[in-house]
C-alpha positions in Angstrom: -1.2 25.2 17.8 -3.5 22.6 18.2 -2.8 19.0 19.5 0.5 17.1 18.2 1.5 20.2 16.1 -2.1 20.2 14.6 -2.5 23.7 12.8 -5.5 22.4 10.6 -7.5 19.5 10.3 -10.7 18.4 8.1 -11.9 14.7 7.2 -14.0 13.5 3.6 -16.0 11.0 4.6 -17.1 8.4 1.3 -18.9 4.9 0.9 -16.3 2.7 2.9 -13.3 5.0 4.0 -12.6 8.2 5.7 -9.8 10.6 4.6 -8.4 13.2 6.6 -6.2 16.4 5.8 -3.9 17.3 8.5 -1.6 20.5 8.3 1.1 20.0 10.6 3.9 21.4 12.4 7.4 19.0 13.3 9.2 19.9 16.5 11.6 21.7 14.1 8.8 24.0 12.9 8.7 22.4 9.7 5.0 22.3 8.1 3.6 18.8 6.2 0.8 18.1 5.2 -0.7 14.7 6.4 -3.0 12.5 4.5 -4.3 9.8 6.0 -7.1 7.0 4.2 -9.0 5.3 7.0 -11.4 2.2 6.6 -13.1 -0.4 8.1 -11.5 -4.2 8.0 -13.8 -7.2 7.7 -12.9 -8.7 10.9 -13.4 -5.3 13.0 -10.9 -2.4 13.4 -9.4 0.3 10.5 -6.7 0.4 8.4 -4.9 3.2 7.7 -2.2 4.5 5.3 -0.8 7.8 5.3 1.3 9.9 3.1 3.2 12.8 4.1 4.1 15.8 2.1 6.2 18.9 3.3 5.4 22.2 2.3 8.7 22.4 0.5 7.8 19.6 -1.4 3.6 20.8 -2.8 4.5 21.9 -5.7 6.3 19.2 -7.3 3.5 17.0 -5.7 0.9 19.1 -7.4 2.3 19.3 -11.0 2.5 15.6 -10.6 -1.2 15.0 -9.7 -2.9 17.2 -11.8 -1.3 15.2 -14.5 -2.7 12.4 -13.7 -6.0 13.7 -13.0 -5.9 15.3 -16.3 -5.4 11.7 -17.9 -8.0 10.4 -15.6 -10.1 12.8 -16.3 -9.9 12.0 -20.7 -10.1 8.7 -19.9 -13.7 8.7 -18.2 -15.2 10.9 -20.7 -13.9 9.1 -23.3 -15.0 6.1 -21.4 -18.8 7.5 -21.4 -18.5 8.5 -25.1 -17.8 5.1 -25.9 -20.6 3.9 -23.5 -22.7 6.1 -25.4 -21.9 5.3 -28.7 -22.1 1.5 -27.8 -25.6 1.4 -26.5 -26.9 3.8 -29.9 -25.1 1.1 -32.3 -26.4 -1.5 -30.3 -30.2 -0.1 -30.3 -29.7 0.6 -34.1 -28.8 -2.8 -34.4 -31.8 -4.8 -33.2 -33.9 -2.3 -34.9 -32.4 -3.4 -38.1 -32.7 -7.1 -36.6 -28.7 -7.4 -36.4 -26.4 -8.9 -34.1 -24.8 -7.0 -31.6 -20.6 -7.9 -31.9 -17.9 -7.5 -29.8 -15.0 -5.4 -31.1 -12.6 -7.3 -33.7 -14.7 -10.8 -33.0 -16.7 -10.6 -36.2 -19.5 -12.3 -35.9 -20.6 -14.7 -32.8 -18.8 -17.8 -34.2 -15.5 -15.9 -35.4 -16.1 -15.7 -39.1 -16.0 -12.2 -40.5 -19.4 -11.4 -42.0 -20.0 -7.5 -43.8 -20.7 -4.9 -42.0 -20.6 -7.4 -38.8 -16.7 -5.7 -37.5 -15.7 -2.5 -36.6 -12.6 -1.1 -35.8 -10.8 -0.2 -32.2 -8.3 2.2 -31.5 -5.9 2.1 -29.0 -5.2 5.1 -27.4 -1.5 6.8 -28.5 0.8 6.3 -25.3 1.5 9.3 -23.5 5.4 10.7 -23.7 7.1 12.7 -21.2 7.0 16.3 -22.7 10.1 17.3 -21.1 13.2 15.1 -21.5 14.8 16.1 -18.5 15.9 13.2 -15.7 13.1 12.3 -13.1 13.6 14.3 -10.2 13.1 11.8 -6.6 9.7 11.5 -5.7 8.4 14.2 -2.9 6.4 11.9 -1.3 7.8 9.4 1.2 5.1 7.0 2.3 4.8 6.3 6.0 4.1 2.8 7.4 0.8 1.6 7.4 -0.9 1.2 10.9 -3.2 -1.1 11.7 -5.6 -0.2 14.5 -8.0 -3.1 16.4 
């Protein structure tokens, strides 16, 4: 075992923070996992946050986050799609010497002019697929350090 019950350890290093995995081990030979977000204040230092999750706990955790990640993961493509379709209508239009229009504004001084509208759908809000009650969260959220 390595140092403060340390069994494992790697670190993710991106543009302005640092993240790093820790598999522990509690004095009652319990095993968590640690994550902990590290990153640079303005005035000099790191802040960190960390979140700890017990092994009992993962799998809970997991379901949980690869539904969101699932939904994150729609809502950039169809983020991109949009992008996509925006900047083909909008070429199109100055070809055809058009105005480019936000959605549901009509035209630039809020009259409604043909072919000069389109329509926006909002996406359909996600239910719960399961009706059962919310089980208590695994993750308990430990106090966030500041460092100088």
């Amino acid at each position: 075992m390595g140092v403060r019950g340390e069994i494992f350890s790697t670190k993710v290093n991106l543009q302005n923070r640092t993240y790093f995995f820790n598999v522990k081990e509690n004095r009652l030979g319990d095993l968590y996992l640690n994550i902990v977000e590290s990153k640079n204040r303005d005035t000099g230092g790191f802040d960190r946050q960390s979140v700890i999750l017990f092994a009992d706990d993962l799998g809970d955790f997991l379901k949980g986050f690869d539904s969101a990640l699932r939904v994150l993961e729609k809502a950039v493509r169809e983020k991109k799609r949009g992008a996509v379709a925006r900047q083909s209508r909008d070429a199109q239009n100055e070809k055809e010497g058009g105005e480019t229009v936000a959605a549901g504004s009509g035209t630039p001084n809020g009259q409604r002019g043909p072919g000069k509208t389109r329509l926006v759908k909002k996406a359909p809000k996600e239910s719960r697929q399961d009706s059962k009650p919310r089980k208590p969260r695994a993750v308990r959220a430990v106090k966030r350090q500041e460092r100088d």
